[in-house]
LUMDO-41029 format. One record per residue (C-alpha): residue number from 1; residue in one letter; chain; x, y, z. Coordinates in Angstrom, 1 decimal, always signed. Layout:
REM residues N
ATOM num residu chaine     px     py     pz
ATOM NUM      A      A      X      Y      Z
...
//
This chain:
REM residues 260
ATOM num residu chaine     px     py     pz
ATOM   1      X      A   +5.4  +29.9   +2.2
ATOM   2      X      A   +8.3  +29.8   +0.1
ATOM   3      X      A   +9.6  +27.0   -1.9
ATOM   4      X      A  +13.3  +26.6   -3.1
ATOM   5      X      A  +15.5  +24.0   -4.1
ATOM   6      X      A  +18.7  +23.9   -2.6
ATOM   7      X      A  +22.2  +22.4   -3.7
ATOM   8      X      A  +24.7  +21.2   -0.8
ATOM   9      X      A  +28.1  +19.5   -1.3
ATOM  10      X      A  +28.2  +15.7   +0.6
ATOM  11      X      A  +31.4  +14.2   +0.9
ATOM  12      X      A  +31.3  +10.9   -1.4
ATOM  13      X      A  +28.2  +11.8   -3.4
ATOM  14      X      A  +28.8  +15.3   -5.1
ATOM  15      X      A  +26.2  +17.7   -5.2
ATOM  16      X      A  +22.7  +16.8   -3.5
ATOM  17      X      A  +19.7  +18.9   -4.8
ATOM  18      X      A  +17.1  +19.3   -1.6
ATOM  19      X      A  +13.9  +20.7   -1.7
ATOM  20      X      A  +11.9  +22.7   +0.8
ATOM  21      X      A   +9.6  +24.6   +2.0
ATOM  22      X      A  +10.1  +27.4   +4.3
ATOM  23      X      A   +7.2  +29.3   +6.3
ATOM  24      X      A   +6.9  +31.4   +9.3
ATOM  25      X      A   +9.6  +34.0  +11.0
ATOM  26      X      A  +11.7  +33.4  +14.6
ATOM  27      X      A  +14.1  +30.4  +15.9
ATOM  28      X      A  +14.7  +28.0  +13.2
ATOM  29      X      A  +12.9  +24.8  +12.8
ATOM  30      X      A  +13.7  +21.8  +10.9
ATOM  31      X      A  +11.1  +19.1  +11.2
ATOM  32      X      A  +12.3  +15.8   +9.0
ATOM  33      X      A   +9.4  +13.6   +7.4
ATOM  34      X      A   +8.9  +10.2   +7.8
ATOM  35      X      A   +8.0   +7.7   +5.1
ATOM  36      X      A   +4.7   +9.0   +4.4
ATOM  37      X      A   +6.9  +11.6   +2.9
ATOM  38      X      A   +6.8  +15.6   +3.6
ATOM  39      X      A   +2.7  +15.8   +3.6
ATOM  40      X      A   +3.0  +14.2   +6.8
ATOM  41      X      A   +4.4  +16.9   +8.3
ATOM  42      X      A   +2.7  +19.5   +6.4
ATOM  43      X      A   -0.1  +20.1   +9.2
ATOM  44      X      A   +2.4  +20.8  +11.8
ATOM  45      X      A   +4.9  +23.1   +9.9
ATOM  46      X      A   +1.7  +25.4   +9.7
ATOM  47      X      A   +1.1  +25.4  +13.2
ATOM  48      X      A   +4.4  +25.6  +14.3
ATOM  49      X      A   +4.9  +28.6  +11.7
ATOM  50      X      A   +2.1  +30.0  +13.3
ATOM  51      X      A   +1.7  +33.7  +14.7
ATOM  52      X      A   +5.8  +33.6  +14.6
ATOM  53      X      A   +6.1  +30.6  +15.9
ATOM  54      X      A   +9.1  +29.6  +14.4
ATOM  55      X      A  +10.8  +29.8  +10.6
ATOM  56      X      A  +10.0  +26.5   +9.7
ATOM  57      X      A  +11.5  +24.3   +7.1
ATOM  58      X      A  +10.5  +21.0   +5.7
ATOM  59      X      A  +12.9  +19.1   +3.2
ATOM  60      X      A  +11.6  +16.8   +1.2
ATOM  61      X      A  +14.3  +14.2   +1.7
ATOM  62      X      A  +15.5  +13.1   -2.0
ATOM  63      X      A  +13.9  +10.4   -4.0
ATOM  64      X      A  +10.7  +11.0   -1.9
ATOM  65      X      A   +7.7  +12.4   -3.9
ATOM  66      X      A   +9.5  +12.7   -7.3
ATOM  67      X      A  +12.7  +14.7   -6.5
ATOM  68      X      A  +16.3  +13.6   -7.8
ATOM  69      X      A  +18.2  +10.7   -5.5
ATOM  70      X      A  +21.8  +10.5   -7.0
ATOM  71      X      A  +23.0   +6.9   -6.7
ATOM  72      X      A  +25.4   +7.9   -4.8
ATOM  73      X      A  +23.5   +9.0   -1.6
ATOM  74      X      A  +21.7   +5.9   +0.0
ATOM  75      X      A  +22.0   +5.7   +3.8
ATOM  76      X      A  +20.3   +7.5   +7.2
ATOM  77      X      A  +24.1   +8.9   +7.6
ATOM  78      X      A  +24.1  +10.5   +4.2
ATOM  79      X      A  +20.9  +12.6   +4.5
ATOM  80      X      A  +22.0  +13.5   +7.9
ATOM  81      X      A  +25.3  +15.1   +6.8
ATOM  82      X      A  +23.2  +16.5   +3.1
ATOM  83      X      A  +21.0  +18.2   +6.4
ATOM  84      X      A  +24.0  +19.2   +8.3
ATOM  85      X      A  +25.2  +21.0   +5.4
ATOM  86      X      A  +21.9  +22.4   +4.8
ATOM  87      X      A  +21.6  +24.3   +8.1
ATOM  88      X      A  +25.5  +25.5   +7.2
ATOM  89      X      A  +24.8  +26.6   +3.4
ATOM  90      X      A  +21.7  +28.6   +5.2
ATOM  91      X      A  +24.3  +30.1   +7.7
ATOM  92      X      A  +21.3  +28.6  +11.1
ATOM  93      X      A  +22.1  +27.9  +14.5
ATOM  94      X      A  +20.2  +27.3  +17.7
ATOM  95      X      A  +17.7  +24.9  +15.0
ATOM  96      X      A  +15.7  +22.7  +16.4
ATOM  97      X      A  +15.2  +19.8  +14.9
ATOM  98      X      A  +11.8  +17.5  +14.9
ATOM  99      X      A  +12.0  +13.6  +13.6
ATOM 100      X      A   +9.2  +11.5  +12.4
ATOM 101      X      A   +9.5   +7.5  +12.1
ATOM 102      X      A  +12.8   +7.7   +9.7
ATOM 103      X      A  +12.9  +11.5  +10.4
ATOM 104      X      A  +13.8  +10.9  +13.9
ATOM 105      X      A  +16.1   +8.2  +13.2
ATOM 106      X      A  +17.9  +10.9  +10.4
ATOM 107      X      A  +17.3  +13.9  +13.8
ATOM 108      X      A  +19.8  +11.9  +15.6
ATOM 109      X      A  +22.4  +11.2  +13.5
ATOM 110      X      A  +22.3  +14.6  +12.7
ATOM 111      X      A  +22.7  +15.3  +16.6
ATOM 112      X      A  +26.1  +13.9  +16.3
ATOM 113      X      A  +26.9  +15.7  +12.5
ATOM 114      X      A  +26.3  +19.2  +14.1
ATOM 115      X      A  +26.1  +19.5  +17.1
ATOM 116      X      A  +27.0  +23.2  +17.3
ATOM 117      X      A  +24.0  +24.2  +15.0
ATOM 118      X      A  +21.2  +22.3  +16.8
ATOM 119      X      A  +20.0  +23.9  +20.4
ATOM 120      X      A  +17.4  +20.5  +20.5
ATOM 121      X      A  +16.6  +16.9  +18.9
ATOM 122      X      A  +13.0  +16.2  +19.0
ATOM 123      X      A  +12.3  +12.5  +18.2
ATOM 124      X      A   +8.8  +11.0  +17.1
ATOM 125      X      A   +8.5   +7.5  +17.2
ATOM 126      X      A  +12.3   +7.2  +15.5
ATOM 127      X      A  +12.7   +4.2  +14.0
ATOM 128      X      A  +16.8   +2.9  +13.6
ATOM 129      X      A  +17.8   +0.9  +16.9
ATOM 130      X      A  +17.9   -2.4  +17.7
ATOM 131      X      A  +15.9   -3.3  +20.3
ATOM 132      X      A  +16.1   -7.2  +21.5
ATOM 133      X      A  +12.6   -8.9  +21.2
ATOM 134      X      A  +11.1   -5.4  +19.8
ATOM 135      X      A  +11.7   -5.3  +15.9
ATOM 136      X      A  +10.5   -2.9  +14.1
ATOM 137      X      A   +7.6   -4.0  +11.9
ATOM 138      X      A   +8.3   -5.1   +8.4
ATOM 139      X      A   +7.1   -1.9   +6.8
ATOM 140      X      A   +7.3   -3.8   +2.8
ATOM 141      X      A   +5.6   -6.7   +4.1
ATOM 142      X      A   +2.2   -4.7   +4.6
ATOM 143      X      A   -0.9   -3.6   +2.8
ATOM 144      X      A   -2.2   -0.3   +2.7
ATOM 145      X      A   -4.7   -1.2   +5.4
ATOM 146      X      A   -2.4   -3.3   +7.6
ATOM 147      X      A   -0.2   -0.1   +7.8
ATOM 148      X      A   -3.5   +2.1   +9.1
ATOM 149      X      A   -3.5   -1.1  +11.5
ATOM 150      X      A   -0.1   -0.7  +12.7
ATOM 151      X      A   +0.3   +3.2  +12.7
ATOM 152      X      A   -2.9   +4.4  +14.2
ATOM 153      X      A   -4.8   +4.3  +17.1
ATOM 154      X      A   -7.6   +5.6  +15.0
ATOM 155      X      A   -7.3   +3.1  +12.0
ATOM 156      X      A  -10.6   +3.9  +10.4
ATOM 157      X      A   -9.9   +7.6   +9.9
ATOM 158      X      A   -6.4   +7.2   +8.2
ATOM 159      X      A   -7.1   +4.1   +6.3
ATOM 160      X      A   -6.0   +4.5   +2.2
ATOM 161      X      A   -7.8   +3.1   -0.5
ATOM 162      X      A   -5.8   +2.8   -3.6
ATOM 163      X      A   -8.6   +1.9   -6.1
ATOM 164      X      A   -9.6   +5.7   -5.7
ATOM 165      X      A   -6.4   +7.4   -6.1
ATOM 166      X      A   -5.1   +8.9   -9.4
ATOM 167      X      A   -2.2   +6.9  -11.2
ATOM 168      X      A   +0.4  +10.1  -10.5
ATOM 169      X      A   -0.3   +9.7   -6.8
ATOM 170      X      A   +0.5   +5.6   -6.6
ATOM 171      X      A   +3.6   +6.4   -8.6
ATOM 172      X      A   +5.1   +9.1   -6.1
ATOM 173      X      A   +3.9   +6.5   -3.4
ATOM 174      X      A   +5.8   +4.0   -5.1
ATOM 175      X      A   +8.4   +6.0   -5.3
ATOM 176      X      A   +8.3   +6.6   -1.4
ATOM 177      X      A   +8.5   +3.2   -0.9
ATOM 178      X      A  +11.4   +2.6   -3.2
ATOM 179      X      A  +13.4   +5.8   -1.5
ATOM 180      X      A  +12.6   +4.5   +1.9
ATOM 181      X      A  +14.2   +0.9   +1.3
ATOM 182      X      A  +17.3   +2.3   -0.2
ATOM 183      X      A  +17.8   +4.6   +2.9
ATOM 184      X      A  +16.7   +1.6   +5.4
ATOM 185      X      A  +19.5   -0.6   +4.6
ATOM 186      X      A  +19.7   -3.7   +6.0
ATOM 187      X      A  +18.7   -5.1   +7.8
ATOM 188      X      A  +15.5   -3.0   +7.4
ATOM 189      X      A  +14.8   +0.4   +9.7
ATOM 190      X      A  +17.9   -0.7  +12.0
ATOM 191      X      A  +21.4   +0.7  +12.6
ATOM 192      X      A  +23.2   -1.8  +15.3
ATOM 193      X      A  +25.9   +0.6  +15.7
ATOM 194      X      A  +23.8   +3.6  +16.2
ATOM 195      X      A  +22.9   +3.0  +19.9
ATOM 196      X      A  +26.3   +3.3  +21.7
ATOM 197      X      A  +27.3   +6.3  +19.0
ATOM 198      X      A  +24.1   +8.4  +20.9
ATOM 199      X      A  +26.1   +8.7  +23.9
ATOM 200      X      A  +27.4  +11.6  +21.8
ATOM 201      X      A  +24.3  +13.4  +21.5
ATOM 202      X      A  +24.9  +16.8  +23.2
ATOM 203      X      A  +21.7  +18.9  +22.2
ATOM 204      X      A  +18.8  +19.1  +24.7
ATOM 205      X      A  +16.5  +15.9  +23.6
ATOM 206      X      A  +12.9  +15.2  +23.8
ATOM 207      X      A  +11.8  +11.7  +22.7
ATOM 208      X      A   +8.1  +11.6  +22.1
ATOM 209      X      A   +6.6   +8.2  +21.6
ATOM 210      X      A   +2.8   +7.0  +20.6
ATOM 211      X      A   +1.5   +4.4  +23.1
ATOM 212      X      A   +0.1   +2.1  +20.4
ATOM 213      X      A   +2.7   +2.5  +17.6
ATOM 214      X      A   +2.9   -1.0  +16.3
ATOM 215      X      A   +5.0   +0.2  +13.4
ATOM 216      X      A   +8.2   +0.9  +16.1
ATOM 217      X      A   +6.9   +0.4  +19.7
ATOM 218      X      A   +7.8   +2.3  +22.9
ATOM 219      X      A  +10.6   -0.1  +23.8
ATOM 220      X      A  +12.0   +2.0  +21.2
ATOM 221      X      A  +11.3   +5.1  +22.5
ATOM 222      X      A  +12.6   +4.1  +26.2
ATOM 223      X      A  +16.3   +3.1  +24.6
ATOM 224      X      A  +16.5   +6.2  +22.8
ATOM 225      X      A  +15.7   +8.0  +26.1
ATOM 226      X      A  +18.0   +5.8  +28.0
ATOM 227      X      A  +21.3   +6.1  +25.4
ATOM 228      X      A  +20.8  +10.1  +24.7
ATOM 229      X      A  +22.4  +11.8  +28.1
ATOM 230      X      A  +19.7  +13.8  +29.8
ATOM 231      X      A  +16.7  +12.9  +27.5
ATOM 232      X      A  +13.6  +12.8  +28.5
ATOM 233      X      A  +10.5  +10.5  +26.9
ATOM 234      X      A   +6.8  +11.6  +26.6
ATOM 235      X      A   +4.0   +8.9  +25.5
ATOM 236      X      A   +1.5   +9.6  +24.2
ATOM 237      X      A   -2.2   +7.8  +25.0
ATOM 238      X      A   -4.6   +6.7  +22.2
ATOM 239      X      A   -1.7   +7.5  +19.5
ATOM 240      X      A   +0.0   +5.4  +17.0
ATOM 241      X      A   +3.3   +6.1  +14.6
ATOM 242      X      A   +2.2  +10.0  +13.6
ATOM 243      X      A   +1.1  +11.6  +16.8
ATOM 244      X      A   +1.7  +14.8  +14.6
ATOM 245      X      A   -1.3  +13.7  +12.4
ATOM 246      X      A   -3.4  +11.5  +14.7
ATOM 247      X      A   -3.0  +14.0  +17.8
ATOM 248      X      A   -1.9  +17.3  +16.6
ATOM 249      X      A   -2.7  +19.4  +19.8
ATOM 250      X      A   -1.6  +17.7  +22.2
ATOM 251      X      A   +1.6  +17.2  +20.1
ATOM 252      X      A   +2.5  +20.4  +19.5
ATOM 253      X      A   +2.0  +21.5  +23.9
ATOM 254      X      A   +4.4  +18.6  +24.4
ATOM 255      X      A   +7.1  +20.5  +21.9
ATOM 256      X      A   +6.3  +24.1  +22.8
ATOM 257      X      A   +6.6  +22.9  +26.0
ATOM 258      X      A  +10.3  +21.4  +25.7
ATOM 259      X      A  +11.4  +24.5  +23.1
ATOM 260      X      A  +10.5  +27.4  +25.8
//
């Protein structure tokens, strides 16, 4: 595994430093973390990397677990054109690119950024549309353990207590947290506009949902589907918010599936 950080210019905010992690050899992958942050994904960009199963890279998107944020740079837009200039400073086409939660929401903007680097969108319970009678969950509102609730289907196994974790790890979390409101806007996890502009979307699109996310709920995942020309949705039984956590396997047959 190699790990580099990367500058890229963004129009309106200057230089963005973006750190990553790059593993594996073949097609180019870029697989976009939720707000968990980039050890969410971490389990997956192994297997993916796997026996040349792809050359894999994970940004950690800035502000998330104690890298730079300039003021500057503090929408879902701007990290989807600091990832569009990514894939051009690193000369990659034909990328696919896998979403989670604000991952996927940051995966289809940059659908519509680049389209002629991406050869197909992968979203995983994407939050950022606004679906009538469907909100997405107030994230900042939770606990810990009510976001186990809401995430998993397994909520015992994933739960988090924070009386047994070291101070330097609650920082970075809170740190997360405050990345992941800045980039959120309001109103929170929600882009009105952002449903008609996916009629755009020209790469080859799988949308995978969990069938008990209670953080963003299918109804999500069926408008994504329905606005992206030619997508196609997948749910997934007994899985919550992170089927690339809570059902790994199956996960990964549904994507190698869709990339071959």
């Amino acid at each position: 595994m190699t790990e580099l950080v990367m500058d890229v210019e963004v129009a309106g905010v200057g230089r963005v430093p973006v750190r990553l992690e790059r593993q594996g050899s073949g097609r180019a992958v870029l697989v976009l973390h939720g707000g968990a942050g980039p050890s969410s994904v971490a389990g997956l960009a192994a297997a993916l990397a796997a026996a040349g199963g792809g050359s894999v890279i994970v940004p950690t998107h800035p502000g998330f677990d104690g890298t730079t944020r300039p003021d500057a740079l503090a929408s879902i837009g701007q990290l989807a054109e600091t990832y569009a200039a990514l894939l051009a400073e690193l000369g990659l086409e034909d990328v696919l690119v896998i979403g989670n939660s604000i991952g996927g929401w940051i995966a289809a903007e940059l659908a519509l950024w680049a389209p002629a680097r991406l050869g197909g969108v992968v979203l995983v319970d994407a939050v950022g549309l606004d679906v009538p009678d469907h909100p997405v969950a107030d994230f900042f509102a939770l606990s810990l353990a009510e976001v186990a609730d809401y995430s998993f289907f397994a909520q015992d196994a994933f739960r988090i207590d924070p009386t047994t974790m070291a101070a330097e790890r609650l920082a970075l979390m809170a740190g997360n947290r405050a990345a992941l409101a800045t980039y959120g806007g309001e109103p929170s996890m929600v882009d009105p506009g952002l449903r008609a502009r996916l009629a755009g979307v020209t790469a080859p699109t799988l949308v995978v949902w969990g069938e008990v996310d209670r953080i963003v709920g299918p109804e999500h995942g069926r408008a994504y589907a329905e606005a992206i020309p030619g997508a196609r949705l997948v749910l997934m039984p007994r899985t919550g918010h992170l089927p690339q956590l809570e059902s790994l396997p199956e996960f990964l047959d549904v994507v190698r599936g869709f990339a071959a």
